[in-house]
N, C-alpha and C positions, 0 to 999 in steps of 0.2 A: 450655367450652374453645375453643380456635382450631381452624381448621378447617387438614385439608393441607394446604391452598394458604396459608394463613396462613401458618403453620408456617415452610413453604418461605421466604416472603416476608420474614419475621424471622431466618432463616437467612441468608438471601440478602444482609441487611444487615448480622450479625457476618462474614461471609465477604468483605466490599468494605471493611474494617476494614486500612487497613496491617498487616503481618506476621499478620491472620486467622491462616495456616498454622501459627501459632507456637502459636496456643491450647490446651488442655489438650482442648477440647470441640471441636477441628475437623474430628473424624471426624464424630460425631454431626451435626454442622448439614451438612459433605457427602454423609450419607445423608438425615437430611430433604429438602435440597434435591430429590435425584435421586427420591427417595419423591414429591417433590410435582411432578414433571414438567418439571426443569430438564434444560438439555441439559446430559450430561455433558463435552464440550467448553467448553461455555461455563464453567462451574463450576470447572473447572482454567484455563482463563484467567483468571479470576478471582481466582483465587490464585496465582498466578503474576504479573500483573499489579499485583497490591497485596504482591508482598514485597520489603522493602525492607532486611531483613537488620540492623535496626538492632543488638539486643542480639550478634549475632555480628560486628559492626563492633569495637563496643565491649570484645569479647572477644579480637581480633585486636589491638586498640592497645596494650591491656595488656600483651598477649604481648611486644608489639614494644618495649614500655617495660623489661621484664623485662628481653627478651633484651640492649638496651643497656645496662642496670647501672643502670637507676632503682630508688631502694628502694620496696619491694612493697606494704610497710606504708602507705610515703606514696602510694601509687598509690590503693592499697583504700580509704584515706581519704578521696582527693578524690571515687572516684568513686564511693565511698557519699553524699559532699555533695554532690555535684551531683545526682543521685536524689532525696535528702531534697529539694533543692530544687524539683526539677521534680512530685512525689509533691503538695508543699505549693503551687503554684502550678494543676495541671491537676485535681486530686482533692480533692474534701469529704466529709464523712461519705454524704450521699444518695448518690456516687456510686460509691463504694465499698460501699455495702449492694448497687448495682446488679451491681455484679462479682460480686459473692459472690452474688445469687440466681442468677443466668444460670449458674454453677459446678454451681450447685446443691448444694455441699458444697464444704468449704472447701480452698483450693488446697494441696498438699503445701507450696511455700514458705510460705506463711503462719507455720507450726507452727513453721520456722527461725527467723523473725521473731521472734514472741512470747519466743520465748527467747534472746533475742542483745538484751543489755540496751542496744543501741544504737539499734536499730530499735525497741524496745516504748516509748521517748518519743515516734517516730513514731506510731507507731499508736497510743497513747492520744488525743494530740494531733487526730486523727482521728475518734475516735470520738464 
């Protein structure tokens, strides 16, 4: 296996990952880190530094689309296309198997997915 300072170091690289803080595992890799002898200043700058807030941007627009009288339906559509799109242009099967071992178990969204017959042609497509 890797050694702590390994560890740390592969830590240290999901942690400099924009929106890192957003991950399901980023307690985990902030205590690796600090286990492996990181300053914990640094480490919160770190994350701090690489958040970029995108999916709560994207959560806010909607809002704002809502609140002026855009229908919801067509909102949730575009912005599941645009997803789909971006899913299908940054993501292939390799690196999605990569997500999913670093998880180590499969994320809670995923299971929504699977069964939301709009995303499961995504994810076949994928696999």
């Amino acid at each position: 296996g890797l050694s702590k300072a390994e560890k740390a170091e592969k830590a240290i690289e999901r942690l400099s990952k924009v929106d890192s803080v957003m991950e399901p595992k980023v307690f985990d890799d902030i205590k690796v880190c600090l286990q492996g002898g990181h300053d914990p200043a640094k480490v919160l700058e770190l994350l701090s530094d690489n958040y970029h807030g995108y999916a709560q941007m994207v959560n806010l627009l909607c809002e704002w689309h809502s609140f002026l009288g855009d229908d919801e339906k067509a909102l949730d559509k575009e912005v599941r296309g645009h997803l789909k799109t971006l899913i299908t242009r940054d993501l292939d099967s390799t690196t999605a198997d990569s997500v999913f071992a670093q998880a180590g178990s499969p994320p809670k969204w995923l299971e929504e997915m699977v069964l939301d017959p709009e995303w499961q042609d995504k994810l076949y497509e994928l696999s």
